[in-house]
C-alpha positions, 0 to 999 in steps of 0.5 A, spaced: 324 605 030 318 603 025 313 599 029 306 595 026 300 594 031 296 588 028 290 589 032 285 582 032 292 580 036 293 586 040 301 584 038 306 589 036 311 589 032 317 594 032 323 594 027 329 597 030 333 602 023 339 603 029 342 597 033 344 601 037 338 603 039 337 601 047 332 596 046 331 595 054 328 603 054 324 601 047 320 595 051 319 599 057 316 605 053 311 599 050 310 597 057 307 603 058 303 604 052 299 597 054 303 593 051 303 585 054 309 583 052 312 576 052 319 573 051 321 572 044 327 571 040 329 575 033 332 573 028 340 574 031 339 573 036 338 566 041 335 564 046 338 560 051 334 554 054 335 551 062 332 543 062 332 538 067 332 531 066 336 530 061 341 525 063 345 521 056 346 524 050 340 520 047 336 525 051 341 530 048 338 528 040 332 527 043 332 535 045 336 536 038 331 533 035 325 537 036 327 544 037 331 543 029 323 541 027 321 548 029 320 552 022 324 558 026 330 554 028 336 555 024 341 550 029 341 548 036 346 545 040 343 541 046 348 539 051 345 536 058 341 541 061 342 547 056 340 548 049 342 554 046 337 556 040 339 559 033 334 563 029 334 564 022 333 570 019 327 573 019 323 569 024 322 570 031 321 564 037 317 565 043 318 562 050 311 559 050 313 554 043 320 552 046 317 550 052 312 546 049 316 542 044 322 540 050 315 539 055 312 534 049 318 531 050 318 529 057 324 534 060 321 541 064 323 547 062 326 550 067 329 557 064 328 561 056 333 566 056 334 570 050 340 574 048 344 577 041 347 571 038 354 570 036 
């Protein structure tokens, strides 16, 4: 594993050389570092976003609309209530920025999961 701190932001970025790395031991190791670490999503993977208040397959283009507008998206697909997000290679999403798109939009974000993509 390779890891870069970029101090102004206090982030660190790790690169894992080894996909079978334990990426849950990694996160708990940073933690204790004193590291804050925030939900994101990497490239291969998706992230998985509970919605209330969608009703109608306008309000699934709607969703659809504004999560493919995001630079990191790569696709999505909407259903009422769910979104399943797909990132392209290279980027990473957090939490905070797909709940700030679908909120913009006038549906609650109930639940971000993140998880390896298909």
């Amino acid at each position: 594993m390779r890891a870069a701190l970029e101090l102004s932001t206090r982030a660190c970025y790790t690169f894992l050389m080894n996909k079978h790395a334990p990426k849950n031991r990694i996160l708990t190791l940073l933690t204790m570092a004193g590291f804050i670490l925030t939900a994101q999503a990497w490239a291969g993977e998706q992230a998985t976003v509970k919605i209330k208040g969608m009703t109608c397959a306008a309000c699934v283009k709607t969703v659809k609309k504004n999560l493919v507008h995001l630079p990191q998206v790569a696709g999505a697909d909407v259903q009422v209530g769910q979104a399943v997000i797909s990132l392209k290679d290279g980027q990473k999403l957090d939490a905070a920025a797909i709940k700030a798109v679908i909120e913009k939009a006038g549906y609650v974000v109930e639940d971000v999961k993140f998880s390896a993509g298909s």
